[in-house]
DOMI-100999 format. One line per 2 residues: their letters; for each residue x, y, z of C-alpha. Coordinates in nm, 4 decimals, padded with zeros to 6 digits. Last residue first. Layout:
# residues N
A> X/Y/Z  ...
***
This chain:
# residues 372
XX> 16.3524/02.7368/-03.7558  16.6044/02.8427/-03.5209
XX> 16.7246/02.5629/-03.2442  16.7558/02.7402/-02.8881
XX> 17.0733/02.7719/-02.6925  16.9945/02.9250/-02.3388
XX> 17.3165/03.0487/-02.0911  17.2150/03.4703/-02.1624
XX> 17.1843/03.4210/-02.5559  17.2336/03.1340/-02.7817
XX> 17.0511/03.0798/-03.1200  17.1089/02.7798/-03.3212
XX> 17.1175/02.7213/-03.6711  17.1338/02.3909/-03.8867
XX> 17.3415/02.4182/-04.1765  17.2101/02.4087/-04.5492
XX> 17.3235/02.7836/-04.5831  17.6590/02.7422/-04.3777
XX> 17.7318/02.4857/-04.6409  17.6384/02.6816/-04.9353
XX> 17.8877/02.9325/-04.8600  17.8741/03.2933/-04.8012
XX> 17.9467/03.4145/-04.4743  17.9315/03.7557/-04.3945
XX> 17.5580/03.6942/-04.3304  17.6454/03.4371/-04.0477
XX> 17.6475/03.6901/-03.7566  17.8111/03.6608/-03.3964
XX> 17.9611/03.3166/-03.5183  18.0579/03.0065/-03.3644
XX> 18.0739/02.7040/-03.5867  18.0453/02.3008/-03.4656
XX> 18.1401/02.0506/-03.7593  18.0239/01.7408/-03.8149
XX> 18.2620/01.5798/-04.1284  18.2911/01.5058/-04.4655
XX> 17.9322/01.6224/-04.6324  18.1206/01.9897/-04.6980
XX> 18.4482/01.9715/-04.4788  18.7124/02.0551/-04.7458
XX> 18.4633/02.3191/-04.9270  18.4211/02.5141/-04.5889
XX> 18.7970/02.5410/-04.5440  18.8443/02.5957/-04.8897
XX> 18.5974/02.8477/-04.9044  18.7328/03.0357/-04.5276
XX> 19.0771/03.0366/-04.7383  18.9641/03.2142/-05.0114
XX> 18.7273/03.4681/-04.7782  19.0432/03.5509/-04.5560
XX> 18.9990/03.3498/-04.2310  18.9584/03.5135/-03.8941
XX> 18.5776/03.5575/-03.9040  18.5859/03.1813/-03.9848
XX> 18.7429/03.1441/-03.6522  18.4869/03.1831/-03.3824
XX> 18.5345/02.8775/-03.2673  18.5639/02.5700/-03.5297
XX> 18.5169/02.2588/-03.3842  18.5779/01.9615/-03.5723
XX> 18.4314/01.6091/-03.4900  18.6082/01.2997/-03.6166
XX> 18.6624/01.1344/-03.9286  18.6478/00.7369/-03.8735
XX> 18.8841/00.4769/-03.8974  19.1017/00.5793/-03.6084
XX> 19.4731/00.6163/-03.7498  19.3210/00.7528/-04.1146
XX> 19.0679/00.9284/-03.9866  19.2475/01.0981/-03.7169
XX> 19.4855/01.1675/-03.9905  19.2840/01.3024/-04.2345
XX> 19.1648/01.5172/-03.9903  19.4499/01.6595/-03.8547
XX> 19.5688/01.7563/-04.1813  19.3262/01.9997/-04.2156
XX> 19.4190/02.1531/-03.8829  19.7917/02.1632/-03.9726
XX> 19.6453/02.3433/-04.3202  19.4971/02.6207/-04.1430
XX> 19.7889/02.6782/-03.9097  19.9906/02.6544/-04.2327
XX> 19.7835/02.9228/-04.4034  19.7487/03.1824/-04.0889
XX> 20.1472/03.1464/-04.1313  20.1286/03.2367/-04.4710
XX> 19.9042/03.5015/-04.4568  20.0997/03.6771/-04.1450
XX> 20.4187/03.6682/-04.3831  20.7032/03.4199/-04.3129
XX> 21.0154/03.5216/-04.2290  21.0933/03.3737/-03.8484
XX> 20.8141/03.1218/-03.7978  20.8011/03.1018/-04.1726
XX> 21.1543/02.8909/-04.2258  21.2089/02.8977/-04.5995
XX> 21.2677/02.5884/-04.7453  20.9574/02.6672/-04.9854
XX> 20.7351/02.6859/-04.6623  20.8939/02.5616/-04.3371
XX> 20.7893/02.5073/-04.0768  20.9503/02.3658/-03.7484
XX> 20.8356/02.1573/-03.4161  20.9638/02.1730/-03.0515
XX> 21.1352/01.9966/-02.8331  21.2272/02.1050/-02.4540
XX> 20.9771/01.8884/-02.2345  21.0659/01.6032/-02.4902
XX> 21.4034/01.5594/-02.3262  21.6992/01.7251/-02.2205
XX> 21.8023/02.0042/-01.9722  21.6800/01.8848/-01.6537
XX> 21.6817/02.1436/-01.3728  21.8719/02.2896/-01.0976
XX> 22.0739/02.5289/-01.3392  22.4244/02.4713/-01.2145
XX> 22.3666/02.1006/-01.1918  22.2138/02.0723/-01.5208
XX> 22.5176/02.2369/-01.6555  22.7418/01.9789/-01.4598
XX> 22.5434/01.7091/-01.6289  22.5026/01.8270/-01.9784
XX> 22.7176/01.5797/-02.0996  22.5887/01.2814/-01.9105
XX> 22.2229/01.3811/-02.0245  22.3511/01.3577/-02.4264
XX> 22.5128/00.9939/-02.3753  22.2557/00.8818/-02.2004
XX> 21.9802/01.0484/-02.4744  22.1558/00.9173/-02.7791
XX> 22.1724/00.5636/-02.6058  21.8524/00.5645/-02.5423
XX> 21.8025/00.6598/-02.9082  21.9803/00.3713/-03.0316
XX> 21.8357/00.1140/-02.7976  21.4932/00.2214/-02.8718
XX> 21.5716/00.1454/-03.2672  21.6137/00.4891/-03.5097
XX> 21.4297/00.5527/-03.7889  21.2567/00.8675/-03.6591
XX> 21.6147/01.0192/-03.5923  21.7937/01.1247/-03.3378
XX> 22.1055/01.2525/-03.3411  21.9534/01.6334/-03.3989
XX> 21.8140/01.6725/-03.0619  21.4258/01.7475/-03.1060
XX> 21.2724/01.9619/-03.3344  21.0326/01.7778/-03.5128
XX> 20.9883/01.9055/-03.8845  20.6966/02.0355/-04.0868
XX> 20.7333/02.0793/-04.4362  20.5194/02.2782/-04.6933
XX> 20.4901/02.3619/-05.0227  20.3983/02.7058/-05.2044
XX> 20.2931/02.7920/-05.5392  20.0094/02.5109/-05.5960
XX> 19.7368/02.7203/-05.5521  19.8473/02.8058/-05.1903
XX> 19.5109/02.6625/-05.0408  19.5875/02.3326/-05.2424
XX> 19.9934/02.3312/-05.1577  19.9281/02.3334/-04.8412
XX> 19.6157/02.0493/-04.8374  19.9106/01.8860/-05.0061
XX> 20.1938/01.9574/-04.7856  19.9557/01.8122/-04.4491
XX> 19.8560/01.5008/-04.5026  20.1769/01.3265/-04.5542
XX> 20.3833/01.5983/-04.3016  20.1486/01.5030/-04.0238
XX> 20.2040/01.1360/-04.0891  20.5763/01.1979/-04.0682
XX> 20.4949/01.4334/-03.7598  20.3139/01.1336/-03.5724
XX> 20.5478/00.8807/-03.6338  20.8146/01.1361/-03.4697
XX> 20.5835/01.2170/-03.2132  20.5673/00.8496/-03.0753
XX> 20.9203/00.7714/-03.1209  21.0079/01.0792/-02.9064
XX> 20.7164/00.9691/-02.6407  20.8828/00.6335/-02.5696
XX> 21.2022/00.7273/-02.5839  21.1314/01.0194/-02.2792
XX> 20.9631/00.6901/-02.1462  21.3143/00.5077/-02.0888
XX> 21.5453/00.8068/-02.0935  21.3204/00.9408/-01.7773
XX> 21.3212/00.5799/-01.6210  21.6938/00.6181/-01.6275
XX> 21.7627/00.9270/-01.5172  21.4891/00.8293/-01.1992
XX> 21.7189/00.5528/-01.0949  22.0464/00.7461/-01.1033
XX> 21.8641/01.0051/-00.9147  21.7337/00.7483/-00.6538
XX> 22.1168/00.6275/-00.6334  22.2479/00.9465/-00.5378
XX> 22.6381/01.0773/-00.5720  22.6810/01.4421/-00.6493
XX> 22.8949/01.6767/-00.8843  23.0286/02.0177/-00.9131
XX> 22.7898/02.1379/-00.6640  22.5302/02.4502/-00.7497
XX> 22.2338/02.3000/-00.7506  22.1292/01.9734/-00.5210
XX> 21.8260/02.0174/-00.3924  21.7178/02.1287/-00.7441
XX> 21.8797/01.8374/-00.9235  21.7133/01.6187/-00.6926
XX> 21.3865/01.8111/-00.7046  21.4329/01.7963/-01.1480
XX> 21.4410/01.4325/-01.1278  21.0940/01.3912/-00.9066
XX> 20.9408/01.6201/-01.1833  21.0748/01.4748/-01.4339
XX> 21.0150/01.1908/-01.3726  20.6355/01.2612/-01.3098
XX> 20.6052/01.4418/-01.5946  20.7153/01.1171/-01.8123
XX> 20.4963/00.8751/-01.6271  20.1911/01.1660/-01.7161
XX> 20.3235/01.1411/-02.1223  20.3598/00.7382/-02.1213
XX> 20.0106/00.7585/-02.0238  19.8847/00.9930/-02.2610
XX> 20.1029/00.8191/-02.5032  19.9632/00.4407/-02.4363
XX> 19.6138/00.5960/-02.4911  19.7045/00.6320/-02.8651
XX> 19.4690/00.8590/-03.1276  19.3601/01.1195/-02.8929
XX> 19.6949/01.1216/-02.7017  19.9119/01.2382/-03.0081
XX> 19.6629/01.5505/-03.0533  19.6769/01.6531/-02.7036
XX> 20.0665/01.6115/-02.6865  20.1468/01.7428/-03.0413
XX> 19.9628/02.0551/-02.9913  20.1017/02.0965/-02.6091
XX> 20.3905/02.0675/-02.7680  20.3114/02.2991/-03.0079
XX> 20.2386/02.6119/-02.7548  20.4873/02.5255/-02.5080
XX> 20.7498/02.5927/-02.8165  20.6144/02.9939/-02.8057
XX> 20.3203/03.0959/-03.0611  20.4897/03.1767/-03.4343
XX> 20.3315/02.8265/-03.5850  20.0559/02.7748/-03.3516
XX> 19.9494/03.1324/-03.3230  19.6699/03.0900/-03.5719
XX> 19.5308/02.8181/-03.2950  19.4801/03.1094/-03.0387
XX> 19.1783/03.2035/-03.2921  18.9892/02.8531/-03.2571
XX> 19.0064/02.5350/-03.4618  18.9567/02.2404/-03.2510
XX> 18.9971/01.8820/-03.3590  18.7962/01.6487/-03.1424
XX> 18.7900/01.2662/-03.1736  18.5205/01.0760/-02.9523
XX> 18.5572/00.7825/-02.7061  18.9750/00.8488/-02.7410
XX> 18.9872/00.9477/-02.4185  18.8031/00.7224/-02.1476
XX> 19.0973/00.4646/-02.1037  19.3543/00.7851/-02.0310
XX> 19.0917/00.9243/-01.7601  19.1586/00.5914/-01.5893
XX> 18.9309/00.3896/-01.3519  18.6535/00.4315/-01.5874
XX> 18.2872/00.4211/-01.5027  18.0654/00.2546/-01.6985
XX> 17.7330/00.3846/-01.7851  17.7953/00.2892/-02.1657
XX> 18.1573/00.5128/-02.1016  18.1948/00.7046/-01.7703
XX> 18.3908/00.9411/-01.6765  18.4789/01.0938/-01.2916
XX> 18.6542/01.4519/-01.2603  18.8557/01.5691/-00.9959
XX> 18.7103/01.6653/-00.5482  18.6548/01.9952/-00.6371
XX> 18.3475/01.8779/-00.8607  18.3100/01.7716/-01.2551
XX> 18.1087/01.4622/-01.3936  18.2202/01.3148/-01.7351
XX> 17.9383/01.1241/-01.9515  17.9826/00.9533/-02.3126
XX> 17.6809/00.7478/-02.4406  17.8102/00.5414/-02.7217
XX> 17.5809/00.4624/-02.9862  17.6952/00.2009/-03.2722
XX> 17.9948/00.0654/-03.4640  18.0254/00.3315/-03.6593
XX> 18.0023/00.5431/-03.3920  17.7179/00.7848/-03.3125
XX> 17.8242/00.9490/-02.9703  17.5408/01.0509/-02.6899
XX> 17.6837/01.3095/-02.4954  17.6559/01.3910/-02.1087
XX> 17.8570/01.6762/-01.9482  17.8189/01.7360/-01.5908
XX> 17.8807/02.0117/-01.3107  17.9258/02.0138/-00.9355
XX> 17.9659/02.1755/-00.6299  17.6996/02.5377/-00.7551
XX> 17.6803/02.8665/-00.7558  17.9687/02.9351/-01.0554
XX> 17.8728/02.7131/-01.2665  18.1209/02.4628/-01.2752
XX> 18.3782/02.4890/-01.5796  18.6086/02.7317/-01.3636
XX> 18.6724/02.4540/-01.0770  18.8486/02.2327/-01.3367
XX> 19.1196/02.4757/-01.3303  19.3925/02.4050/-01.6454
XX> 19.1893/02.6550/-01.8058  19.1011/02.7485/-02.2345
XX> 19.1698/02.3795/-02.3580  18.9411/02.1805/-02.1001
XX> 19.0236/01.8543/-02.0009  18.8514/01.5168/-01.9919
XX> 18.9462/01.5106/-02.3949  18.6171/01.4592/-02.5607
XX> 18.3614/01.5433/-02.3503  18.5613/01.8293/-02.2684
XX> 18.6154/01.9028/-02.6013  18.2269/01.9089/-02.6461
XX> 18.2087/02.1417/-02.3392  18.4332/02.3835/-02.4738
XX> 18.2283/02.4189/-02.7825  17.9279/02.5116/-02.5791
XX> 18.1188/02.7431/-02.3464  18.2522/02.8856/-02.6698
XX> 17.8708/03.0377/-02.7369  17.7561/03.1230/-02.3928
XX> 17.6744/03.4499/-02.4400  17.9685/03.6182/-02.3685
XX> 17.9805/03.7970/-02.7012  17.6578/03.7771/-02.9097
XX> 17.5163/03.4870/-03.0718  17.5125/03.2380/-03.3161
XX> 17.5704/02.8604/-03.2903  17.6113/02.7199/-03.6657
XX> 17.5693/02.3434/-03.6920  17.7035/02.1248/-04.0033
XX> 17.6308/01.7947/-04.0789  17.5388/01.4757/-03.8309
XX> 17.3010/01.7640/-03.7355  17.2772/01.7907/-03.3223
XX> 17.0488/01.7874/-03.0542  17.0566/01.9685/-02.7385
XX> 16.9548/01.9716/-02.4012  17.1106/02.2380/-02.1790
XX> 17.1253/02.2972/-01.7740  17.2066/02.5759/-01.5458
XX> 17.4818/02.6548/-01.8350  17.6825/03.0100/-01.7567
XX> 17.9669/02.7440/-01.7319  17.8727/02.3961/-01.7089
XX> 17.5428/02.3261/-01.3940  17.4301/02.0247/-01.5872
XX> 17.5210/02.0256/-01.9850  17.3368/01.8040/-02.2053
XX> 17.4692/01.7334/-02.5814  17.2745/01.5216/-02.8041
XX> 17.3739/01.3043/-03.1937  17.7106/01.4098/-03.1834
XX> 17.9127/01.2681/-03.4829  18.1514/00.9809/-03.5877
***
């Protein structure tokens, strides 16, 4: 799949923009707060009906104005698909082919995103919020039942979590509505654990051999859900329900004390290791800039693998962070594979043949212009 046009209505420092797009690669180049990431955010956007730098819809709307739009015209293999997603103060409103959708979770999936951007080196020593969120928007791309399973889940929790607040400090309580709630939250918490393991294993496939490759064969990789150690990916849903009763009623009182819930995909995480060492804690900024690298790569194949098609990659400003081996292997991997979106302040530092056959665009002050 690729980006044929982009428009942007009233985005960012973007009165309006009309642009089209190589299937290949395309280099945006410009100074600092230019308007450079405001481009790349849009095209997640597009993709995921949320942005990955704010949680406030209100920032992506130029600032004078009620209301903003992204338009994009998608080739599929199966055709054109003409993607739109209004913004105001009021939430967001997609359409697909003109149609709009009644659920953000049926527009996802239109177009596949994987974003590369500095932050995204911190994804193996960043915090456990950090990877879940990882796992969460990367999960929901590929299965619309997650991203729904994943907003029943929050809302559990958060209607579990007032009980247990309202209630902190006693030894015990009797309430029927919390006994209903624990066990809708161990019904979609299940859900969402199965999910993410059968993500991770595929993760894993993809992900120690593009490893091993940028490593030159002297270092593999494993990544590893962290979640409560009696469950396991091969479990049934009865098994791990059972885990997850079993593991709630023992943390009850301590639940109680703390006015929250203690268990559950809110608190998992996931785990590297490189040659059985654990790299979070002892690995060396190169390897950890490596694994990042090589969780991105992975992505890809996996999209492609779960959706048919390889999907777009975005890659913010990060070449510049990437030693010069692994910004060739990077380039190499993608060459005639997949669209891909770079932001650069200056492309001479880059020496690939990829970069040279891109197609260049200028931005400065909100205006992207094609160079010729």
């Amino acid at each position: 799949m690729y980006i044929e046009r982009l428009e942007l209505t009233n985005y960012r420092n973007y009165a309006s923009l009309d642009l089209s797009f190589s299937p290949q690669i395309n280099v945006l180049i410009g100074e600092n707060a230019q308007g450079k990431t405001n481009i790349m955010e849009s095209i997640y956007v597009l993709s995921m009906a949320k942005s990955h730098r704010t949680s406030n819809d209100r920032e992506l709307i130029r600032w004078d104005q009620e209301h903003g739009k992204i338009k994009g015209d998608i080739q599929r293999k199966y055709g054109k698909i003409p993607l739109e997603l209004a913004i105001s103060k009021k939430g967001k409103k997609a359409r697909v082919n003109h149609l709009e959708q009644n659920r953000l979770s049926l527009y996802i999936g239109q177009l596949n995103v994987v974003m590369f951007a500095p932050e995204d080196l911190n994804l193996v020593k960043g915090s456990p919020q950090v990877r879940r969120r990882f796992l969460d928007m990367e999960i929901g791309q590929i299965s619309p039942v997650y991203l729904h399973d994943l907003l029943t889940f929050q809302k559990v929790l958060k209607q579990r979590n007032a009980i247990l607040k309202d209630n902190r400090g006693k030894l015990d309580f009797t309430d029927v509505m919390f006994d209903i709630y624990t066990e809708q939250y161990i019904q979609v918490a299940v859900q969402i654990i199965r999910k993410r393991f059968y993500f991770m294993d595929l993760l894993q496939k993809w992900a120690d051999p593009i490893h091993q490759g940028i490593s030159r064969g002297m270092e593999s990789l494993e990544v590893s859900y962290g979640t409560l150690k009696e469950l396991e990916s091969g479990q049934t849903v009865e098994q791990m329900e059972e885990v997850l009763t079993k593991r709630l009623h023992e943390v009850r009182k301590r639940e109680l004390e703390r006015g929250m819930t203690l268990v559950g995909p809110h608190r998992d995480d996931l785990h590297f290791f490189v040659n059985g060492y654990d790299i979070q804690t002892y690995g060396s900024q190169g390897q950890q800039r490596t694994t990042a690298l090589s969780l991105k790569l992975a992505e890809i194949e996996l999209v492609k693998q779960e959706v048919g098609e390889a999907p777009v990659l975005l890659l913010d400003d990060v070449l510049s962070e990437l030693d010069d081996y692994r910004q060739s292997h990077l380039l190499n991997t993608i060459q005639g594979q997949v669209q891909t979106f770079v932001t650069t302040t200056n492309i001479a530092g880059i020496d690939h043949d990829t970069i040279r056959q891109a197609e260049i665009f200028e931005v400065s002050a909100g205006k992207a212009t094609r160079k010729t």
